[in-house]
Chimera marker file (.cmm) of the C-alpha trace (Angstrom):
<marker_set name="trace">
<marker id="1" x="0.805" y="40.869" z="-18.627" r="1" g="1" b="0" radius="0.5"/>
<marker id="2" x="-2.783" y="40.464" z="-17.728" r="1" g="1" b="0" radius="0.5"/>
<marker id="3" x="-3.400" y="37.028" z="-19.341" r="1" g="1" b="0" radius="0.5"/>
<marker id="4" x="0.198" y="35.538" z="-18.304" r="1" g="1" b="0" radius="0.5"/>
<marker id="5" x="-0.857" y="36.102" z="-14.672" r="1" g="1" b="0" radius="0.5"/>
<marker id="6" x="-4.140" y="34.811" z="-15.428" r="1" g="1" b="0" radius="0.5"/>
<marker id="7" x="-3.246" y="31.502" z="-17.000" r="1" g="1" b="0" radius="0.5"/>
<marker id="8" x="-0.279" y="31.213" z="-14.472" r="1" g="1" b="0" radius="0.5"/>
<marker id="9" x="-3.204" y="30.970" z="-11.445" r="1" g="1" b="0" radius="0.5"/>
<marker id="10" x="-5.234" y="29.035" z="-14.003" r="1" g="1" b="0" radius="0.5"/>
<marker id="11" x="-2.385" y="26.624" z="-14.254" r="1" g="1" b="0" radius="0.5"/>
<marker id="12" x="-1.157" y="26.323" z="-10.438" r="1" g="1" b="0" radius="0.5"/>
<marker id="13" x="-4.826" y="26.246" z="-9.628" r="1" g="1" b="0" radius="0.5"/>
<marker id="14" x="-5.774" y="22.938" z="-11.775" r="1" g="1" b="0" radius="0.5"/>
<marker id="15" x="-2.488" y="21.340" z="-10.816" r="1" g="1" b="0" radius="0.5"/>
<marker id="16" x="-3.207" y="21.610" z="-7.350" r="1" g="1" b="0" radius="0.5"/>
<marker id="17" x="-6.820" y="20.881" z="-7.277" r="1" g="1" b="0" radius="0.5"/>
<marker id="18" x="-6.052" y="17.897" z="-9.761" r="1" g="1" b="0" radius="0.5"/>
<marker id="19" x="-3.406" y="16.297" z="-8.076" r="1" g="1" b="0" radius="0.5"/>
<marker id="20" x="-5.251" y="15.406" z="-4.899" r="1" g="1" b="0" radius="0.5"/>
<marker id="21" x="-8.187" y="14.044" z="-7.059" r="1" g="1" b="0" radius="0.5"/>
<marker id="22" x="-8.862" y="10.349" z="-6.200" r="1" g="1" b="0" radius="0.5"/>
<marker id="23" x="-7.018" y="10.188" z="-3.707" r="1" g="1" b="0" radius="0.5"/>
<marker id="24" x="-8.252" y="8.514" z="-0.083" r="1" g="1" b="0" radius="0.5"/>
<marker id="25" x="-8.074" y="10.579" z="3.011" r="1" g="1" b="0" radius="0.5"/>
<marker id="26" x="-8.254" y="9.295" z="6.446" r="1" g="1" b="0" radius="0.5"/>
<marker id="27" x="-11.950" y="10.760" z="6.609" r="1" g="1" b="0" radius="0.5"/>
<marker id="28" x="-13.012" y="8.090" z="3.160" r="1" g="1" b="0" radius="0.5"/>
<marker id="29" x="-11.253" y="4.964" z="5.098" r="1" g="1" b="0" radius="0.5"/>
<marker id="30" x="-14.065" y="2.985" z="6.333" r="1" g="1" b="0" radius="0.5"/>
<marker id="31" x="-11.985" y="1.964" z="9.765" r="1" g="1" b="0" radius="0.5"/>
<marker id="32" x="-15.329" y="-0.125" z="11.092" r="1" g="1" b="0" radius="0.5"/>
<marker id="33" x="-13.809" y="-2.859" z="8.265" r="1" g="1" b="0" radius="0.5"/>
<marker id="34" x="-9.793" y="-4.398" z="8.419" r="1" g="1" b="0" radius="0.5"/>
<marker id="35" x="-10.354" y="-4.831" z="4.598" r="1" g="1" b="0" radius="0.5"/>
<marker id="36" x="-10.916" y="-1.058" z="4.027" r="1" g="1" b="0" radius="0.5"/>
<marker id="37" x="-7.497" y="-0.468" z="6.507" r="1" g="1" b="0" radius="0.5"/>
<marker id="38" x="-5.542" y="-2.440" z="4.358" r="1" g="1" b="0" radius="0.5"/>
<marker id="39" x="-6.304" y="-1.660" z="1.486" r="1" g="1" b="0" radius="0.5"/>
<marker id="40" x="-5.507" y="2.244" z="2.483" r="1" g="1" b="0" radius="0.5"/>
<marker id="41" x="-1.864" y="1.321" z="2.549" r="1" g="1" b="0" radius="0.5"/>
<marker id="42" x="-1.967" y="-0.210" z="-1.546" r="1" g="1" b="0" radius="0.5"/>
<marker id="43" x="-4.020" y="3.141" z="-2.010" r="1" g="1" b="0" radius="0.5"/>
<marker id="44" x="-1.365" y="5.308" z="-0.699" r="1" g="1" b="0" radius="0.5"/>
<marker id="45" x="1.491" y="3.373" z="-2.542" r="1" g="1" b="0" radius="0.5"/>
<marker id="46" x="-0.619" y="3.617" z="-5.526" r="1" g="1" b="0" radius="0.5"/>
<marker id="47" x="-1.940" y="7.203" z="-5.407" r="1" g="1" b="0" radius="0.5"/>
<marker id="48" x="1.716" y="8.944" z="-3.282" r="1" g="1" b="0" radius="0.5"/>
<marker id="49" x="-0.630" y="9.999" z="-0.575" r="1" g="1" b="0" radius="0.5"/>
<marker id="50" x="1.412" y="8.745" z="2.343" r="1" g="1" b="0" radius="0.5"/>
<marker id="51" x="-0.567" y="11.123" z="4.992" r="1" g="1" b="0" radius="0.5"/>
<marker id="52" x="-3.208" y="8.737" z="5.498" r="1" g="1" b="0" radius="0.5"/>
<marker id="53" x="-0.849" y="6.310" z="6.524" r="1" g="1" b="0" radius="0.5"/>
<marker id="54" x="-0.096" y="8.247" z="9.813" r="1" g="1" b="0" radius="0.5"/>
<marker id="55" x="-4.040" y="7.358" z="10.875" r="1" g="1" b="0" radius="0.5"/>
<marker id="56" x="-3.536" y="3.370" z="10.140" r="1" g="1" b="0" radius="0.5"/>
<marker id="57" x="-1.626" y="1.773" z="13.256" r="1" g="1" b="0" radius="0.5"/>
<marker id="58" x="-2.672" y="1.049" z="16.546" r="1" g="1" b="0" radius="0.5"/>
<marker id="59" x="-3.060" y="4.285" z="18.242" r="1" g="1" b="0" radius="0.5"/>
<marker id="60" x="-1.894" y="3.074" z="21.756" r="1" g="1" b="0" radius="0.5"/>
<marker id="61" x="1.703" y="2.166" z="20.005" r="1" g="1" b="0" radius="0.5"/>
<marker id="62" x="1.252" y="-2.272" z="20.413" r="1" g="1" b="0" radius="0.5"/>
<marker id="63" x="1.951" y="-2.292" z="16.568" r="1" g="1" b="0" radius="0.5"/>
<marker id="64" x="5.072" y="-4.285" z="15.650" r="1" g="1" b="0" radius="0.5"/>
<marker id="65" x="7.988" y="-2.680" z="13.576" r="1" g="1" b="0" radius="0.5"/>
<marker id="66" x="6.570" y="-3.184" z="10.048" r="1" g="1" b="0" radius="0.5"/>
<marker id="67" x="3.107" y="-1.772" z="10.933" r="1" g="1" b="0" radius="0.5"/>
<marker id="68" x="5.316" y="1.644" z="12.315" r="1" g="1" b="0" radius="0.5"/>
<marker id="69" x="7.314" y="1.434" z="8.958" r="1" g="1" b="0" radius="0.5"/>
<marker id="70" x="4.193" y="1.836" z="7.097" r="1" g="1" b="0" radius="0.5"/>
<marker id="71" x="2.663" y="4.565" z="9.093" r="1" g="1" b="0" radius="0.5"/>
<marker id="72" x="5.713" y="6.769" z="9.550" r="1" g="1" b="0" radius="0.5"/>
<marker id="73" x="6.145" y="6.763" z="5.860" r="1" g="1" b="0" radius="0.5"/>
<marker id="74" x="4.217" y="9.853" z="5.643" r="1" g="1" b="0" radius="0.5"/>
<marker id="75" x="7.197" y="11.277" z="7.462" r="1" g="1" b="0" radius="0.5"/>
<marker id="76" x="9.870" y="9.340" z="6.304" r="1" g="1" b="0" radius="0.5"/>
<marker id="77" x="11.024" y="9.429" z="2.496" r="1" g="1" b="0" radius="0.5"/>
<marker id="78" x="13.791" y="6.672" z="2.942" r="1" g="1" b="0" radius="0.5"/>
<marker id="79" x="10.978" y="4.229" z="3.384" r="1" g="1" b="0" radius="0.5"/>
<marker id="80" x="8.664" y="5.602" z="0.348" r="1" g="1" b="0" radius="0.5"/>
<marker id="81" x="10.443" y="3.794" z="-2.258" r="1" g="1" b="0" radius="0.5"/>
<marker id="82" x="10.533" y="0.729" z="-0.746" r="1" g="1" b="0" radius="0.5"/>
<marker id="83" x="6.456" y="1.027" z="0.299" r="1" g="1" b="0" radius="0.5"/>
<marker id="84" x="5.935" y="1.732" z="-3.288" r="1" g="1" b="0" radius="0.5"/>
<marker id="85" x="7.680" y="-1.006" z="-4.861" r="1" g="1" b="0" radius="0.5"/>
<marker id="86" x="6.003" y="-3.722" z="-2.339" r="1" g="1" b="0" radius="0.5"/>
<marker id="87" x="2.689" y="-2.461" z="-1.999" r="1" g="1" b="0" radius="0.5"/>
<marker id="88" x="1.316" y="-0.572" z="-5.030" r="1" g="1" b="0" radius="0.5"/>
<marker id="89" x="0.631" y="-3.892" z="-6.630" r="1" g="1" b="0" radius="0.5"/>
<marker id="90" x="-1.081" y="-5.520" z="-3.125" r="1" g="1" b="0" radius="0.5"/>
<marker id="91" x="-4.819" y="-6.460" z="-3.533" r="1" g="1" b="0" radius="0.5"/>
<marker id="92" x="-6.849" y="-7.765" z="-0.451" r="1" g="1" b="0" radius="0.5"/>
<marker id="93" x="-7.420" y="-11.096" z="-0.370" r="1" g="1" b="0" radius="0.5"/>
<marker id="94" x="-10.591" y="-12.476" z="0.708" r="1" g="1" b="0" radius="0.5"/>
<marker id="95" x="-13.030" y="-11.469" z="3.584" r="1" g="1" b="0" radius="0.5"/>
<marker id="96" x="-11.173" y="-10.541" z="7.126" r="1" g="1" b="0" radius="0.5"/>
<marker id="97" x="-11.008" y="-13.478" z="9.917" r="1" g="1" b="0" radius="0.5"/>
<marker id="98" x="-12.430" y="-11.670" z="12.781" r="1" g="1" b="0" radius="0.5"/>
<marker id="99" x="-11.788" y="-12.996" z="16.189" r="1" g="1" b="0" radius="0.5"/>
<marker id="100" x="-13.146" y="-10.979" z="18.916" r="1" g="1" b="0" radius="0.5"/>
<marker id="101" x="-10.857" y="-7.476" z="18.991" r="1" g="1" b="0" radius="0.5"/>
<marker id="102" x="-8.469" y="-9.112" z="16.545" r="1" g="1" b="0" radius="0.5"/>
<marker id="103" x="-8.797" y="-9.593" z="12.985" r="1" g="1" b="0" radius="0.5"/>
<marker id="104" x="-6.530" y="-10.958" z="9.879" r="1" g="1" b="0" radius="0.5"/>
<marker id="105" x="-6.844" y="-10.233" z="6.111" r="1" g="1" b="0" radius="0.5"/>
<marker id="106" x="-5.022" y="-12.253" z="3.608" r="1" g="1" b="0" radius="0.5"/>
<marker id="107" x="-3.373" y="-9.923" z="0.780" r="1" g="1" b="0" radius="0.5"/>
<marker id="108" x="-0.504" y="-10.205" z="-2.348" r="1" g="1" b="0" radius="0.5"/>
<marker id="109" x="1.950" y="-7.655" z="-2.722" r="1" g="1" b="0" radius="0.5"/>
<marker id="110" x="5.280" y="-7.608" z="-4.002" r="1" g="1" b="0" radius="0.5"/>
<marker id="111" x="7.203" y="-6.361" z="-7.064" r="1" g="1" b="0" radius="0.5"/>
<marker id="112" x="5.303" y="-8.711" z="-9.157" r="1" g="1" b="0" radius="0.5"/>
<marker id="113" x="2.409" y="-8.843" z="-7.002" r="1" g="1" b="0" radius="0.5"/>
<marker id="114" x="2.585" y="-12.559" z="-6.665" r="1" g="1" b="0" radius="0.5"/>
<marker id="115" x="3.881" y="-12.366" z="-2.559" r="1" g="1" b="0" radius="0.5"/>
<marker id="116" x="1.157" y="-13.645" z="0.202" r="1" g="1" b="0" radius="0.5"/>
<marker id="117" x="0.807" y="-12.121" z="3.267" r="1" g="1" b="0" radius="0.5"/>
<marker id="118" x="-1.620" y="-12.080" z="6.376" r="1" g="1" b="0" radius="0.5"/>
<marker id="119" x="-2.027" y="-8.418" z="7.705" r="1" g="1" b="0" radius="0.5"/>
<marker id="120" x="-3.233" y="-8.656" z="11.514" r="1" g="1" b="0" radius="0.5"/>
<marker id="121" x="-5.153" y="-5.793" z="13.058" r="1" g="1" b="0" radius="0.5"/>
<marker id="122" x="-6.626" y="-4.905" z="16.080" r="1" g="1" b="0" radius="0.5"/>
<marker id="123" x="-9.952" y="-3.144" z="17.650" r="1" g="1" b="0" radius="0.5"/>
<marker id="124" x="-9.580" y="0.432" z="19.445" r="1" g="1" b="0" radius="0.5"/>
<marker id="125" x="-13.094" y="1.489" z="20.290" r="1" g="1" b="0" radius="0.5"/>
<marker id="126" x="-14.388" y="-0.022" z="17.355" r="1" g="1" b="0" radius="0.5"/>
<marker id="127" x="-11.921" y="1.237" z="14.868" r="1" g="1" b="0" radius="0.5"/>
<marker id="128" x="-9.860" y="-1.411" z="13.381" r="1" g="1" b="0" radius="0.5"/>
<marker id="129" x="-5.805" y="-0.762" z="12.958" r="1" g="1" b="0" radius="0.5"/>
<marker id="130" x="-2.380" y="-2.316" z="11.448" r="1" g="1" b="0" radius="0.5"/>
<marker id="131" x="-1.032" y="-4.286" z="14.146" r="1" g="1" b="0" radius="0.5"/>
<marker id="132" x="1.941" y="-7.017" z="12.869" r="1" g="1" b="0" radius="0.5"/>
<marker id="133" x="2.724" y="-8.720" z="9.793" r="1" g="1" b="0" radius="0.5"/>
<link id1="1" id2="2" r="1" g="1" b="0" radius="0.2"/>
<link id1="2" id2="3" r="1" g="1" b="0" radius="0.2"/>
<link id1="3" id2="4" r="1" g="1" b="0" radius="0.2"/>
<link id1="4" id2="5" r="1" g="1" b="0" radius="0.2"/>
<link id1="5" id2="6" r="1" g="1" b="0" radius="0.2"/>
<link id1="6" id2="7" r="1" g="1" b="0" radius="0.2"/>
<link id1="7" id2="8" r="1" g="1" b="0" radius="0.2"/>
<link id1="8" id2="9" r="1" g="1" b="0" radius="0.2"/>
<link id1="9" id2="10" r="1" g="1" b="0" radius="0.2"/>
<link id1="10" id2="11" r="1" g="1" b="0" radius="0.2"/>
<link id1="11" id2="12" r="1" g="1" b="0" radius="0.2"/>
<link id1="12" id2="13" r="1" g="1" b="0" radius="0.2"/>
<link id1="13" id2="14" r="1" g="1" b="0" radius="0.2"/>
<link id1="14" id2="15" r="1" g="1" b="0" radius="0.2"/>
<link id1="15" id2="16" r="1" g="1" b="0" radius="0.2"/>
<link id1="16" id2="17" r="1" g="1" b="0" radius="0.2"/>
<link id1="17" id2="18" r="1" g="1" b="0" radius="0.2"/>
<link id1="18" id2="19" r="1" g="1" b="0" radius="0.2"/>
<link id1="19" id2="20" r="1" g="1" b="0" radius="0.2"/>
<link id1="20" id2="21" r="1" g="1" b="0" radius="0.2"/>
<link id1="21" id2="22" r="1" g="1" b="0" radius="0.2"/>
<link id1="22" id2="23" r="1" g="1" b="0" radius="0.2"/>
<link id1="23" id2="24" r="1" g="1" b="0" radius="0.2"/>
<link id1="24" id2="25" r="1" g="1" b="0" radius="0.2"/>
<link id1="25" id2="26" r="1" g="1" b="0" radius="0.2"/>
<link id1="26" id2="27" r="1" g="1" b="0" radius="0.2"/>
<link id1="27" id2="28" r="1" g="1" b="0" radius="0.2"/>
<link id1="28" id2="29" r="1" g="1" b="0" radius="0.2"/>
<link id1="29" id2="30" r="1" g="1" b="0" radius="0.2"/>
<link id1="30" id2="31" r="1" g="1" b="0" radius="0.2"/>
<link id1="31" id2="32" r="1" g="1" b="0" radius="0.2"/>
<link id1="32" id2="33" r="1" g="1" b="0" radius="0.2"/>
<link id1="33" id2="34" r="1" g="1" b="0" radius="0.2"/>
<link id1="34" id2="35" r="1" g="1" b="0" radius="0.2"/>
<link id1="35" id2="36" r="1" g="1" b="0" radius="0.2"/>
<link id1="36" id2="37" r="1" g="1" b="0" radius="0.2"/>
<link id1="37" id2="38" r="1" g="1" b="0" radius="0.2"/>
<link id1="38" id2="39" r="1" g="1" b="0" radius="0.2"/>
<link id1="39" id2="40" r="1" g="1" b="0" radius="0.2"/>
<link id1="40" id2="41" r="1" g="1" b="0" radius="0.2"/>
<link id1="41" id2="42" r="1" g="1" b="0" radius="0.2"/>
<link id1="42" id2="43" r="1" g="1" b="0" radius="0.2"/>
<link id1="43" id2="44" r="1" g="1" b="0" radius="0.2"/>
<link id1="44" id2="45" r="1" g="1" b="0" radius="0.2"/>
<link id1="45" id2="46" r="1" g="1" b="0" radius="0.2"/>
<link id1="46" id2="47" r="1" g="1" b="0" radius="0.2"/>
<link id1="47" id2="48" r="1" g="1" b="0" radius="0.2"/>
<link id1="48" id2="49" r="1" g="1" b="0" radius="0.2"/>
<link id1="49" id2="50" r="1" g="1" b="0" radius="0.2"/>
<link id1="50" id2="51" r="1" g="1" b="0" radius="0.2"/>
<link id1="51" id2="52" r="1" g="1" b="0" radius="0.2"/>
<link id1="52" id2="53" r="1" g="1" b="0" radius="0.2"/>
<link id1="53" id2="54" r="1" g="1" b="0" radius="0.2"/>
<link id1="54" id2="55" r="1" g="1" b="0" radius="0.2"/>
<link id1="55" id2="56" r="1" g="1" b="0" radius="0.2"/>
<link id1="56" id2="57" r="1" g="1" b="0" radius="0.2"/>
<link id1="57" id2="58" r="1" g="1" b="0" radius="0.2"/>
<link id1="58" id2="59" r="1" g="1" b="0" radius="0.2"/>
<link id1="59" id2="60" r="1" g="1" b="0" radius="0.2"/>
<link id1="60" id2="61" r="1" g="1" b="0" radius="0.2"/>
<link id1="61" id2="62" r="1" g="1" b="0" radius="0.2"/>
<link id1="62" id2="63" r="1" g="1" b="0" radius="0.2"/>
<link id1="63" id2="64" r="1" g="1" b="0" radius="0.2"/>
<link id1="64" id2="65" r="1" g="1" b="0" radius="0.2"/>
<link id1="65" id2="66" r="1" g="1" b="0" radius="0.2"/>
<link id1="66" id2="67" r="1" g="1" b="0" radius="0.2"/>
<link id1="67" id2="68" r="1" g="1" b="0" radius="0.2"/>
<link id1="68" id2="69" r="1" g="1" b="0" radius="0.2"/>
<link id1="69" id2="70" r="1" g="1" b="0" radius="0.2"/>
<link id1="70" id2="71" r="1" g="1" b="0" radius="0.2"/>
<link id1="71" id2="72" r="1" g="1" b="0" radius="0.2"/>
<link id1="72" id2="73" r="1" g="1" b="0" radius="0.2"/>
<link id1="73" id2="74" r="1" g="1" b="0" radius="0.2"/>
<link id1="74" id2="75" r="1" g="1" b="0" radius="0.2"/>
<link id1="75" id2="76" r="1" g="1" b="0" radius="0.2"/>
<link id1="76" id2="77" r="1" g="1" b="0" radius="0.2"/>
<link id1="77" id2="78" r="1" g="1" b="0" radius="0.2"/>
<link id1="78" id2="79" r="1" g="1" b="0" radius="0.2"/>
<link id1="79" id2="80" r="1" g="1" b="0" radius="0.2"/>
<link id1="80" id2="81" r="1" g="1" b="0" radius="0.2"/>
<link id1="81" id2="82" r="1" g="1" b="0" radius="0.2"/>
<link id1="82" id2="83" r="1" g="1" b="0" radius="0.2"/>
<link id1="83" id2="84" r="1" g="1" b="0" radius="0.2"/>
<link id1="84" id2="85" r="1" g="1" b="0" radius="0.2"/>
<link id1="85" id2="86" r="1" g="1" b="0" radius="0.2"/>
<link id1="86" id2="87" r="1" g="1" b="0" radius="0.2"/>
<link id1="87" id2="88" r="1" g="1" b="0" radius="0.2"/>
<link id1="88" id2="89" r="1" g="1" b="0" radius="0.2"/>
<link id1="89" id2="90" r="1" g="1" b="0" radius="0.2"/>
<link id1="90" id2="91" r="1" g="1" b="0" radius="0.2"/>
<link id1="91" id2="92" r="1" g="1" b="0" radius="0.2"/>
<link id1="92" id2="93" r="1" g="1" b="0" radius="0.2"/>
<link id1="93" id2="94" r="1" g="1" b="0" radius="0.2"/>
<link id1="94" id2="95" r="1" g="1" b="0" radius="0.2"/>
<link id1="95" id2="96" r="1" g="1" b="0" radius="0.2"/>
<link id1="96" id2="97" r="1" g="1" b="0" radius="0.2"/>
<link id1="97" id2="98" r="1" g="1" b="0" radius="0.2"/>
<link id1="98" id2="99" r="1" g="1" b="0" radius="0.2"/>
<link id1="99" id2="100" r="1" g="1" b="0" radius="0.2"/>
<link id1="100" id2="101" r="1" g="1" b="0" radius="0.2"/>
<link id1="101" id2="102" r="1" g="1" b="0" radius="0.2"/>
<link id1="102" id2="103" r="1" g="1" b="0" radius="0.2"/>
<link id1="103" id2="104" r="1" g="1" b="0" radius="0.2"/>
<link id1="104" id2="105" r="1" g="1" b="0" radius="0.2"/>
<link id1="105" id2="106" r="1" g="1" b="0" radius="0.2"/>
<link id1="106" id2="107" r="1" g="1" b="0" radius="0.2"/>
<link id1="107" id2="108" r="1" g="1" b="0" radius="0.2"/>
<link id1="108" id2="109" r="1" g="1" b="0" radius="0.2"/>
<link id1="109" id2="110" r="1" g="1" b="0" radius="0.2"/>
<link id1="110" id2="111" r="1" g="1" b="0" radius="0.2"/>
<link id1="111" id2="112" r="1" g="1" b="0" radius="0.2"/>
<link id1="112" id2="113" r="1" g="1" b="0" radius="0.2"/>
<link id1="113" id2="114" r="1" g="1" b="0" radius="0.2"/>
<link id1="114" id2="115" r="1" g="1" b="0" radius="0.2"/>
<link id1="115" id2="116" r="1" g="1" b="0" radius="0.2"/>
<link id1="116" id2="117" r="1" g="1" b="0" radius="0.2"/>
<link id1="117" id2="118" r="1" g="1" b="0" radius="0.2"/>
<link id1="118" id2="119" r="1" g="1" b="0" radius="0.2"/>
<link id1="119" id2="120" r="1" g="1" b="0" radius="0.2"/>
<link id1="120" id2="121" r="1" g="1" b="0" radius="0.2"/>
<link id1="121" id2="122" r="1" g="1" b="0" radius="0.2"/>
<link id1="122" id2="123" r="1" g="1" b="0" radius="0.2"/>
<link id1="123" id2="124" r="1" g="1" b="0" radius="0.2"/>
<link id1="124" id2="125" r="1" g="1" b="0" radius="0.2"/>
<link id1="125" id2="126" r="1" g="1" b="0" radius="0.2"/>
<link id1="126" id2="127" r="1" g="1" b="0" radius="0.2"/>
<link id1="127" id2="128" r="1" g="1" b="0" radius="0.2"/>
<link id1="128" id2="129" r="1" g="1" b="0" radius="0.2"/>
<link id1="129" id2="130" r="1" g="1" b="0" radius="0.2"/>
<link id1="130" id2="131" r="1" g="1" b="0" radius="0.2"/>
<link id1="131" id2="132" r="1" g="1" b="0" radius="0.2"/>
<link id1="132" id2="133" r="1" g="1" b="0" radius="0.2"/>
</marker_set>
């Protein structure tokens, strides 16, 4: 009885450890560059960490309705599927377009991947966030 309740907290202890390995967090998002902010949400399609999503749009609310589809999918299961389908395949790019407090990063996404998009983000006390595509 000894060992099965040993290798039982063995068990739930690797699979829980394990299964947040490699995964970004909202503290490992380097929000001083639009590149890194995009590239959070094909992270979290990629990896099924939707939480740091909830960090990524404008914090004053000026984000259009995609951006706030994309954040509240840490909430929001309905949307997950459809995040994951579109985005786990997106790759930034090119270098952002900054323009004073706004910036814009090219990116593919898609089911195939082959979709181009422009992402546009703006400046909050030097942190950069989703604001329309």
């Amino acid at each position: 009885m000894k060992n099965l309740i040993f290798f039982t907290f063995i068990a739930i202890f690797f699979m829980t450890s394990c299964g947040s390995s490699g995964q970004n967090t909202s503290e490992e998002i380097d929000f001083t560059k639009p590149e890194s902010v995009v590239q959070a949400v094909f992270d979290a399609a990629q990896s099924g960490n939707f939480e740091i999503l909830k960090n990524l749009c404008d914090p004053i609310g000026e984000n259009d309705g995609d951006t706030k589809r994309i954040c509240t999918c840490a909430d929001d299961e309905k949307n997950r599927a459809e995040l994951i389908e579109y985005f786990k395949t997106g790759k930034v790019a090119g270098a952002a377009k900054i323009n004073g407090e706004e910036a814009e990063v090219d990116f593919t996404f898609g089911p195939n991947g082959n979709d181009k998009e422009t992402m546009k983000l703006i400046n909050r006390d030097g942190k950069w966030y989703l604001y329309s595509f």
